[in-house]
N, C-alpha and C positions, 0 to 999 in steps of 0.2 A: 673333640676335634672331628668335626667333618668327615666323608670319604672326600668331598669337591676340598677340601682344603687342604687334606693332605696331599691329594693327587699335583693340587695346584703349587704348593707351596717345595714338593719332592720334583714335579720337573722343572722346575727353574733350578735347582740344585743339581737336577742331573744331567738341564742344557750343560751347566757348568764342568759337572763335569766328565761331559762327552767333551767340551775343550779340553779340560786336562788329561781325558787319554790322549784324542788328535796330535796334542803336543808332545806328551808322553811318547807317543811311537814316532813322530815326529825327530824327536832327541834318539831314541832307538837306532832311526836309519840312519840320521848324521853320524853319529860314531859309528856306526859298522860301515857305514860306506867311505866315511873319510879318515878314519882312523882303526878301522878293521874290524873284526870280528874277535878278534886274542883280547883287544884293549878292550870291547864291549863286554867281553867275558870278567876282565879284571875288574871294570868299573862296577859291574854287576856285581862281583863277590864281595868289595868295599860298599858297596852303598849298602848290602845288606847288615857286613857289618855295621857299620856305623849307624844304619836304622837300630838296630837291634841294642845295641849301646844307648842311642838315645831315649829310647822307650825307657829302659832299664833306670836309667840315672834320669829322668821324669819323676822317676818314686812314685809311679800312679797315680801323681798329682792332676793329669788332664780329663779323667774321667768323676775323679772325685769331685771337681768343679762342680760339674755337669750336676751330678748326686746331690752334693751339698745344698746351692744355689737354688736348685728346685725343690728341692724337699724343702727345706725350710723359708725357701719363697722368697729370698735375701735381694734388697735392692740395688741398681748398680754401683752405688757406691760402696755397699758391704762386699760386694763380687770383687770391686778390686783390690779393696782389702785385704780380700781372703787371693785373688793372684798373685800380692806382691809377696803376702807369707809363702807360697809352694814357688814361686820363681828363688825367693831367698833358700830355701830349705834345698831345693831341686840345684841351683849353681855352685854351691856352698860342696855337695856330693861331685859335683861335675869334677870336680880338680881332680878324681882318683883316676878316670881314663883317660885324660889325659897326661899323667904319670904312664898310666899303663900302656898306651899306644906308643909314644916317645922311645921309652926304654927297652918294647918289646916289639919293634919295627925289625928288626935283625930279625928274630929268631923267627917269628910267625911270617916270613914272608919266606925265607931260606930252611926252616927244620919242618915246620906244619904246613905247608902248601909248596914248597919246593917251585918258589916263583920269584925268582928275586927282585922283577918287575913292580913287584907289589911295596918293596918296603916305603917310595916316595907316596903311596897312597896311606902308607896307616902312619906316616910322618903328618901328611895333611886332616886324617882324624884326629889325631892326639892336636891339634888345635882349633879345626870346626866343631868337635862336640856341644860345647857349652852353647854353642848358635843352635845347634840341630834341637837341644833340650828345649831350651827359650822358645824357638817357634812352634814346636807341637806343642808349648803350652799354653801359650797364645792364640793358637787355632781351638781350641779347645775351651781356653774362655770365651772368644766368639759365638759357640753353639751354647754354653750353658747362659749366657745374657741373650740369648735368639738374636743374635747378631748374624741372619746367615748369609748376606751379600757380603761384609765383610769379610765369613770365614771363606766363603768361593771367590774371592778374588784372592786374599791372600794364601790358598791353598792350590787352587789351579790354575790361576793366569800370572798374575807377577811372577814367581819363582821361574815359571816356566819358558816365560817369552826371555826372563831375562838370561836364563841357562839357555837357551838357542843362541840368541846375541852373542855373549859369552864365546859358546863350542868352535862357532865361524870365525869369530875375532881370534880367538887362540888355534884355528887352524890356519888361518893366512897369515901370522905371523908365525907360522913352522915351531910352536912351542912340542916340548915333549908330550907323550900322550898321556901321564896321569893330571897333567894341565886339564882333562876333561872333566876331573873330578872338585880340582881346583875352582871350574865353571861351577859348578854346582853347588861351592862353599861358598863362592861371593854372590852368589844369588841368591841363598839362604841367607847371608849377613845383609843385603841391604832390601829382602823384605822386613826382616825381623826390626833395623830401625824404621824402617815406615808403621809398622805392626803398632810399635811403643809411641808412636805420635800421637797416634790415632787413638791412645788407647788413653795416654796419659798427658792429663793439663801439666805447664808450668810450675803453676801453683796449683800441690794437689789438696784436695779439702780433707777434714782431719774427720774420721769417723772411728769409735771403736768398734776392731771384730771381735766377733763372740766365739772365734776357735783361734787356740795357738799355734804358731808353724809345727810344735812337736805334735801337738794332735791333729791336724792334719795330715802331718805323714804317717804316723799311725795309721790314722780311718784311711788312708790313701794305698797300704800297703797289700790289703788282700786283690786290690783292681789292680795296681803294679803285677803283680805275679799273673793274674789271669790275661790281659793285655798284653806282658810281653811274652808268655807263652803262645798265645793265640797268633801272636807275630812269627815266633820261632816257630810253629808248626807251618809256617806258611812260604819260608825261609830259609829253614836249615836243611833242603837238597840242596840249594843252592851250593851253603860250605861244604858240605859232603860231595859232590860233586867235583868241587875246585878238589877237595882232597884225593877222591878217589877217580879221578877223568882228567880234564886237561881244561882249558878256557875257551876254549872252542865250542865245546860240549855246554861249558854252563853259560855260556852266551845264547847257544839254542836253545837250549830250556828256558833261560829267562824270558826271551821272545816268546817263546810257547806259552808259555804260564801267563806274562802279560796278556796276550791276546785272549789264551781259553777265557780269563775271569773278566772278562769286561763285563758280564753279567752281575758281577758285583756290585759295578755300576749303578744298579738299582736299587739295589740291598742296601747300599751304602748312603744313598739319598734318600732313603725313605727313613733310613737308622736316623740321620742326621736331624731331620727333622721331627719326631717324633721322641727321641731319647730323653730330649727337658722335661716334653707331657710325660712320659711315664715318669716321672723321676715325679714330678707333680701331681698326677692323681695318687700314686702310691704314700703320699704325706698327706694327704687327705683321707687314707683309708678310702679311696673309692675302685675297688676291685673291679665294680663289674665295668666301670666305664674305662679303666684299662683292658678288661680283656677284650670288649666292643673296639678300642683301638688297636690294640694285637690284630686281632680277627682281619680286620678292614685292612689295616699294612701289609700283613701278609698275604690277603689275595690280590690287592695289586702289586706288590714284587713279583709273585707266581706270572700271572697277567703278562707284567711286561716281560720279563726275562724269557720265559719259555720261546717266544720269536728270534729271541737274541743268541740263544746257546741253539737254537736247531739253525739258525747259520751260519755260525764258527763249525758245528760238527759236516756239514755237508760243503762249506767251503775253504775246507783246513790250507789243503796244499796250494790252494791257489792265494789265498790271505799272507800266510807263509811266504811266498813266493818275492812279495814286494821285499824283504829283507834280502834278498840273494836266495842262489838256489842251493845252496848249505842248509840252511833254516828251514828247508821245505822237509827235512827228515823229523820234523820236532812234531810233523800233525797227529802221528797219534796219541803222543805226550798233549796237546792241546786238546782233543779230543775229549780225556779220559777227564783231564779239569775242567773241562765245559759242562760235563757230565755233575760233577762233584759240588758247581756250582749252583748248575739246576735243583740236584737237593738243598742243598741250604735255603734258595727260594722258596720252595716251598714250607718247609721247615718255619723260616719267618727269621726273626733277629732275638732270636733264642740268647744271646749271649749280654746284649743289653737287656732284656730284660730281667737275668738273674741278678747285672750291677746295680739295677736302678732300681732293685725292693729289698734290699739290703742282703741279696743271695749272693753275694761276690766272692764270701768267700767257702762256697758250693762251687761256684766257677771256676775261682782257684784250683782248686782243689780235682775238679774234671780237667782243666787243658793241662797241667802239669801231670796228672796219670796221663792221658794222650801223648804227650808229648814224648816221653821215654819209651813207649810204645812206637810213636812215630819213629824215632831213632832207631832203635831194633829193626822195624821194617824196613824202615827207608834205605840201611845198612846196604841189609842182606840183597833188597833188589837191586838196590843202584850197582853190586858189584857182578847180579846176572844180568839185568836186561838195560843200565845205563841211564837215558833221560826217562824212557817209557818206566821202568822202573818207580823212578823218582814220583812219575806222576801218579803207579795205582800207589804208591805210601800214601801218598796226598791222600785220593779216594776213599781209600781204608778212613784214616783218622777221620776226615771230614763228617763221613758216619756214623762214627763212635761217638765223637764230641757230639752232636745233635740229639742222637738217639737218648745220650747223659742227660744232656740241657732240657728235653722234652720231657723226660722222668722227672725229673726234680721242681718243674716248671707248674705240673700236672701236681706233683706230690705238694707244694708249696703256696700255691698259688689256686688251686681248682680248677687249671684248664687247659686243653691244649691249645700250640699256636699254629698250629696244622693249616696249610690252607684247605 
């Protein structure tokens, strides 16, 4: 692959999405401005939960795609074969949080967060889960068949325009405010059926796969663990925060966090398109023209982002500002993850490359020591310095995880991804 091709094929991915921040912060200001900053805080604490839920009961089935499909080079008909096995395997798991949200609505919203505001929100997970699992695994089969207009529309423009519709329609009709999150469940349920149209004929044609849903979720289970840890590292100030602060606070930091990592931005476009090829030269045994594409990825992330985090860092307070002037406290919290994400630019997509040559469960095995590390820190700070707190835990881990992934990358593979 190219450097003109990547470049070419990663900004149309990351016109997209710059949409889906625009909109992203776009839904930000609506709730904070018409429904507050307490409800933007709640909505924040639930959406992570229930990210974090979905990932979990995915069974690492969206990354395995990815692996699968390229390594062994599988046609689109074997790919949906092998999606309707991990959506079977993956909905089959859904039923237990759903139990668990239902029955455990009371206690986690009045004995663990001492918010009773929250229980009508983990009432509305305990029934959108199963939608949240389906579309991240959907989206994920998009990028393992290089279907990528279809994954940037159904990842950053539908869900999104149709949650603004939503937020406005259920604030003019004076609904309650976990109605916001409500928005966000019925925009996740009727991308997801458009998702399945698109994906599936009437009459589907009969083909056999060559893996069974149990072995699937097997070979699925070391990317389960390193995915949803890599999510909880990126996530759990959040719950710590609702625990140990108020919603006010983790409404600022979430604004803060959103805007410091828009840099990701890039990371995340460049990952998307290039994840299949590694996944694909690495089943060919062609090492060095994977690390020829490492190399080339990660100097242009470096390239682009470096413009992008030196002007969040010099124009924090004022960026900040458009949310209220509440939010404008959060800029050296944005700051310190603007910083955090500049490393990882440089760094490269260290983490897809250890899933996609069979080091996944190296990965594992790194974000989950990180992660308990993160906890410990993130602890201790969040209960001296707050959001700023929150953000050097970030920092710290971010660090760690890289410097791990660059070791084993190096030890494994022959190279670094350094830009």
């Amino acid at each position: 692959m190219s450097f003109k091709k990547i470049f070419t094929s990663s900004g149309v991915n990351f016109l997209f999405r710059i949409f889906g921040l625009g909109t992203s912060f776009f839904t930000t200001i609506i709730i904070t401005k018409l429904f507050g900053i307490n409800t933007f805080g709640n909505y924040s604490l639930i959406f992570a939960i229930a990210q974090i839920a979905a990932l979990f009961f995915t069974l690492g089935i969206p990354n395995t795609l990815i692996k699968i499909i390229g390594n062994e080079n599988f046609s689109y008909l074997q790919a949906k074969k092998l999606l309707i096995k991990g959506l079977k395997g993956a909905l089959a798991f859904s039923i237990i949080p759903m139990f668990f949200f239902y029955f455990g609505a009371t206690f986690f919203s009045e004995t663990i967060f001492n918010n009773v505001q929250l229980k009508n929100y983990f009432l509305i997970i305990s029934i959108a889960t199963p939608l949240f699992v389906v579309h991240e695994i959907l989206l994920y089969f998009f990028i393992a068949t290089k279907k990528f207009m279809k994954y940037n529309f159904f990842m950053f423009v539908l869900p999104n325009v149709l949650l603004i519709l939503f937020l406005f329609l259920f604030y003019n009709l004076k609904f309650e405010n976990h109605f916001t999150f409500i928005a966000f469940s019925i925009s996740i349920l009727l991308t997801v059926l458009i998702e399945v149209t698109t994906i599936f004929e009437l009459k589907n044609q009969q083909i056999k796969s060559s893996i069974s849903t149990l072995n699937l979720i097997k070979t699925a289970s070391p990317l389960l663990f390193s995915g949803l840890f890599i999510y909880l590292l990126n996530n759990t100030n959040i719950i710590l925060l609702g625990v140990l602060s108020n919603e006010s606070q983790v409404g600022i930091y979430n604004i803060a966090y959103k805007v410091g990592s828009v840099g990701f931005l890039v990371i995340v476009s460049v990952s998307t398109i290039i994840t299949p090829k590694m996944a694909e030269l690495y089943g060919q045994n062609n090492l060095l023209e994977l690390k020829k594409l490492t190399h080339k990825a990660t100097q242009l992330i470096a390239f682009l982002s470096f413009p992008l985090v030196l002007i969040l860092i010099l124009f924090s307070k004022f960026i900040l500002s458009f949310w209220g002037e509440n939010t404008s406290s959060g800029s050296t919290a944005m700051i310190i993850i603007s910083i955090g994400v500049l490393l990882s630019a440089i760094v490269g997509n260290v983490d897809q490359i250890l899933n996609m040559t069979n080091n996944q469960k190296i990965l594992r095995n790194i974000t989950i020591f990180s992660f308990f590390i993160h906890i410990i820190v993130s602890y201790f700070l969040i209960k001296e310095y707050g959001i700023n707190g929150a953000a050097i835990a970030t920092l710290i881990t971010n660090v760690l995880i890289n410097v791990l992934c660059l070791y084993y990358i190096k030890k494994k593979l022959g190279f670094y991804t350094l830009f």
